[in-house]
C-alpha positions in Angstrom: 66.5 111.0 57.6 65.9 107.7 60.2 62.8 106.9 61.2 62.1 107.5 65.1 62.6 103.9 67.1 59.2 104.4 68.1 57.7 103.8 64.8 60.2 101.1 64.1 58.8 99.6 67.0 55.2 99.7 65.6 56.4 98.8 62.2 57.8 95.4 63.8 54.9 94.8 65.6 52.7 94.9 63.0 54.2 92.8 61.1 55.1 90.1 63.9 50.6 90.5 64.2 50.8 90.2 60.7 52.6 86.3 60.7 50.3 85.1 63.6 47.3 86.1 62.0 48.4 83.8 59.1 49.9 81.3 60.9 46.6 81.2 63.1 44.5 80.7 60.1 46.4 78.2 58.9 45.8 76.3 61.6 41.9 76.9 61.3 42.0 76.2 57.7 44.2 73.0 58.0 41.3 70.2 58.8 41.9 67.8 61.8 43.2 64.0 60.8 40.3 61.9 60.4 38.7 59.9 62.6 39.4 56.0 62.5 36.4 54.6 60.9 36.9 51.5 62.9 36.9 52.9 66.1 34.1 51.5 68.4 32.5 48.5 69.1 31.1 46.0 66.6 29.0 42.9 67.6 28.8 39.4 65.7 25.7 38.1 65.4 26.5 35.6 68.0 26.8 38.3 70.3 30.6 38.0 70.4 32.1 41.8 69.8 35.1 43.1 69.1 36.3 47.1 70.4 38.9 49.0 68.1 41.4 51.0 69.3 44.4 53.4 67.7 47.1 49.9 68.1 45.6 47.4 69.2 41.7 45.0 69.4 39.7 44.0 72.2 38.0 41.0 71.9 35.1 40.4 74.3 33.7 36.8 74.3 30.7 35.8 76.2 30.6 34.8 79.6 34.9 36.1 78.9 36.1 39.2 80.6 37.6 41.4 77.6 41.1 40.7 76.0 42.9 42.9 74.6 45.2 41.7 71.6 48.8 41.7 72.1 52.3 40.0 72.4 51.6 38.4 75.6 48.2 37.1 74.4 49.3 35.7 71.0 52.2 33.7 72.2 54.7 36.2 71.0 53.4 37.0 67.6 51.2 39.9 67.2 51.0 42.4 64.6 48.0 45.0 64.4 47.7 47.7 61.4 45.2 49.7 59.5 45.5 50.5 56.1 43.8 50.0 52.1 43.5 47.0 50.0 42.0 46.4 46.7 39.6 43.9 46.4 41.8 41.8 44.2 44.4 41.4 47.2 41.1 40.8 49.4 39.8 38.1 47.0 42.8 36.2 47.0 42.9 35.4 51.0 40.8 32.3 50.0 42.5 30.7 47.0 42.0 27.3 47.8 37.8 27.4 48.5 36.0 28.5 45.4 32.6 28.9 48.0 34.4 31.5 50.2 36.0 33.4 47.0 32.5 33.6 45.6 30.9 35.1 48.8 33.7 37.4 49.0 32.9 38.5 45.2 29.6 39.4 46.1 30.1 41.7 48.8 33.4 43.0 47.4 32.0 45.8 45.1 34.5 48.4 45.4 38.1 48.8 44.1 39.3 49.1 47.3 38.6 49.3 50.9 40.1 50.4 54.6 41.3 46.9 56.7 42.7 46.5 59.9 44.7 43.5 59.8 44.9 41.8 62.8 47.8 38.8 63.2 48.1 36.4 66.2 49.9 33.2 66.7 49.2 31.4 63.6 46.0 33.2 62.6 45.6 36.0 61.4 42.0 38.1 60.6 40.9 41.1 57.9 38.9 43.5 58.8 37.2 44.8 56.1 34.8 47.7 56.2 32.2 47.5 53.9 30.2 51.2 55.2 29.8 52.8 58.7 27.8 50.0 60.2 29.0 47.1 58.0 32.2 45.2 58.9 33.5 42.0 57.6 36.4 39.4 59.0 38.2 37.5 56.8 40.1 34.6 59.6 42.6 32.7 58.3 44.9 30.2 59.7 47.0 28.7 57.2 44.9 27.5 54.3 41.5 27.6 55.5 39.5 30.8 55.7 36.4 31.8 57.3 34.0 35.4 57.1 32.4 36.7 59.7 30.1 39.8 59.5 30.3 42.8 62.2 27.8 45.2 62.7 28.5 48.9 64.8 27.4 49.3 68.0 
């Protein structure tokens, strides 16, 4: 004996609520991507600051209106990216200046740590984030390296 349509009908139904209710709390259970830690503004302690964004830096310099990084502005030679590095790759962007290397020792604790590595021209910068309000840039061009310290906005 066949079922009625009717209840066929029903049947199908059901089960067609059935797989949206699980593919609706799939996408309630499934947590949203992250937010970029770096995102924001951070200020030198010369007042200089720097804005992230998803692919690219603005770079605000007093008494300069705001740049933002890119091919045009870094003759041709840009390259912007976030990512992890351990603290071994971080310590070796100062091989040749023992002074630097041991600064970078000291406030290197972790294994390893988010960067946003920033090149431009012939320079290039690390971005190093220490904790939500700490940030640290590691500027190199060539051979000689610099840090600078960031704090959040």
């Amino acid at each position: 004996m066949k079922p009625p349509v009717r209840t066929l009908l029903v049947v199908r139904l059901m089960a067609l609520g059935v797989a949206a209710g699980w593919l609706g709390a799939c996408a309630v259970i499934a947590p949203p991507p992250p937010p970029n830690p770096f995102a924001g503004t951070w200020t030198t302690a010369e007042r200089q600051q720097i804005a992230f964004r998803d692919n690219t830096v603005v770079i605000n310099q007093a008494n300069a209106p705001p740049t933002a990084m890119s091919a045009a502005s870094c003759d041709g030679a840009f390259r912007f990216a976030y990512h992890h590095e351990s603290r071994e790759a971080l310590l070796g962007l100062a091989p040749r200046q023992p002074d630097l290397r041991q600064k970078l020792v000291a406030l290197l604790v972790r294994p390893d740590y988010p960067v946003a590595e920033l090149s431009c021209g012939e320079g290039s910068s690390t971005y190093v984030l220490l904790d939500d309000r700490t940030l640290i840039a590691i500027h190199r061009d060539r051979d000689i390296a610099g840090v600078e310290r960031l704090s959040r906005l």
